[in-house]
Every structure is written in structure tokens, then in C-alpha cells.
N, C-alpha and C positions, 0 to 999 in steps of 0.2 A: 527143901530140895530146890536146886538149882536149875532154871531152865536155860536151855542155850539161847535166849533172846537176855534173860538178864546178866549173862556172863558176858553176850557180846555188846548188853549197855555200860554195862562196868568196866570193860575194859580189859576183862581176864582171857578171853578169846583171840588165838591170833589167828588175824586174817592175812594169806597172801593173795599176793596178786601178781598175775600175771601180765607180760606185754611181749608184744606183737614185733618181730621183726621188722618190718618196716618203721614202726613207729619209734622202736629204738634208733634207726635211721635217721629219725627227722630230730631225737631227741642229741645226737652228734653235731647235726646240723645247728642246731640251737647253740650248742656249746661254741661253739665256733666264733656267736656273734654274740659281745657280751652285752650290748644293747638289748638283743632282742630277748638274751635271758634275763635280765632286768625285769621288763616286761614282762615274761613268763612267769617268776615267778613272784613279782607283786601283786601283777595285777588279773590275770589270767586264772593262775590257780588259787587265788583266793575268793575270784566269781563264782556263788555257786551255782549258776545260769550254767554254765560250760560244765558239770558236774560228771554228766553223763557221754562227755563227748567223748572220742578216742585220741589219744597222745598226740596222733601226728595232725591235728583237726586243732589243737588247742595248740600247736605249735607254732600252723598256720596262721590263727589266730594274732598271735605273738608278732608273728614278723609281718600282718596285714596292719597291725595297728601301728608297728614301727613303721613301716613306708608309709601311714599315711599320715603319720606326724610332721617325717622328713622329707616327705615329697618324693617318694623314690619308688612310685607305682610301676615301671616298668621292670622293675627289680624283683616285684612280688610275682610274676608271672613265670621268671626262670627259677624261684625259691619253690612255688609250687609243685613245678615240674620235681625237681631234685629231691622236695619233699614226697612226693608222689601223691598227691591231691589231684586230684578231677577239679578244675576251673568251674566248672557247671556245677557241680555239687558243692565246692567251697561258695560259689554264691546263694546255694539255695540255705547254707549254714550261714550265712550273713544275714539273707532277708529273714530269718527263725529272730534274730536277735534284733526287740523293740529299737526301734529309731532314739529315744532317747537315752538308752541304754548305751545304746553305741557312740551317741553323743559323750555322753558321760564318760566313755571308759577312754574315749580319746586326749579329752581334756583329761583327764586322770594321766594321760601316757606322754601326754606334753610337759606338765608338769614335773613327772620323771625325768624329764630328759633336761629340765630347765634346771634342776637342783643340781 
């Protein structure tokens, strides 16, 4: 007999999922900029650090490591906004993610942009 935990190890389970209006919002926004999907989906969603975050959080994500590769920090301020991220709370989701980690995923995101 089959329990629903080895069906859904196996892969005979299907899962949906749900998302969020706004975050489909931010996920337009992404599209928009093929850099910052680059980004998103190299290196972003392949972190499983960010596993549990919400779409428009791992977006922001995307386009914080894109301006701070390019230098283009005050840009991330009005992508926020439009993304509809709280500044305050997208910092307190930066300070969550170790210092070397984020070192890492930077140079991870330069190199992207260098290839």
C-alpha cells in the first residue's frame, strides 16, 4: 500500500501551487529586464537559502544583486516601490542572508554579467 509521503517522494503526486497577485506583479516586472532574469533564474532560484521566500522577495532579490553588481543602487529603491516591497523589511531579508553567502552570490552575479 502506498502512502501519500512515498507517492509524493516518487513523484506520482501532483502538487499545485499557488501565487499571489502581487507577486505575479513583480514577476512582469522581472520579465521586463532580461538581466535581472538572468539573475533570477540562475542564481536566485537555484539558492536553496531563498527556498521559502515569496516570489516578489526573491524578485527583489534578483534586481538587488543586479544593481549591485552595476552600480545602479538608486534604482533599486524605485524597483522596490513598483515591486511593492517594504525597504525595511527587504533589509531585514538581506541582514537573514550570511555575509559570505552574499558575498558569494555577488560574485556569482558578476560573473554572469561578464560571460
Amino acid at each position: 500500500m502506498k502512502s501519500g509521503l512515498y507517492s509524493y517522494l516518487t513523484g506520482t503526486k501532483q502538487v499545485k501551487t499557488m501565487i499571489r497577485l502581487d507577486s505575479l506583479k513583480a514577476k512582469r516586472i522581472l520579465m521586463g529586464d532580461p538581466k535581472a532574469f538572468e539573475v533570477y533564474q540562475k542564481i536566485i532560484a537555484e539558492e536553496p537559502l531563498f527556498s521559502g521566500k515569496t516570489e516578489k522577495i526573491k524578485v527583489a532579490l534578483a534586481f538587488y544583486l543586479k544593481c549591485s553588481v552595476l552600480s545602479e543602487r538608486e534604482k533599486l529603491k524605485e524597483l522596490l516601490r513598483l515591486i511593492g516591497v517594504n525597504e525595511s523589511y527587504f533589509r531585514g531579508v538581506l541582514s537573514s542572508v550570511p555575509y559570505p553567502v552574499k558575498c558569494e552570490l555577488i560574485e556569482r552575479t558578476s560573473q554572469l554579467f561578464k560571460a
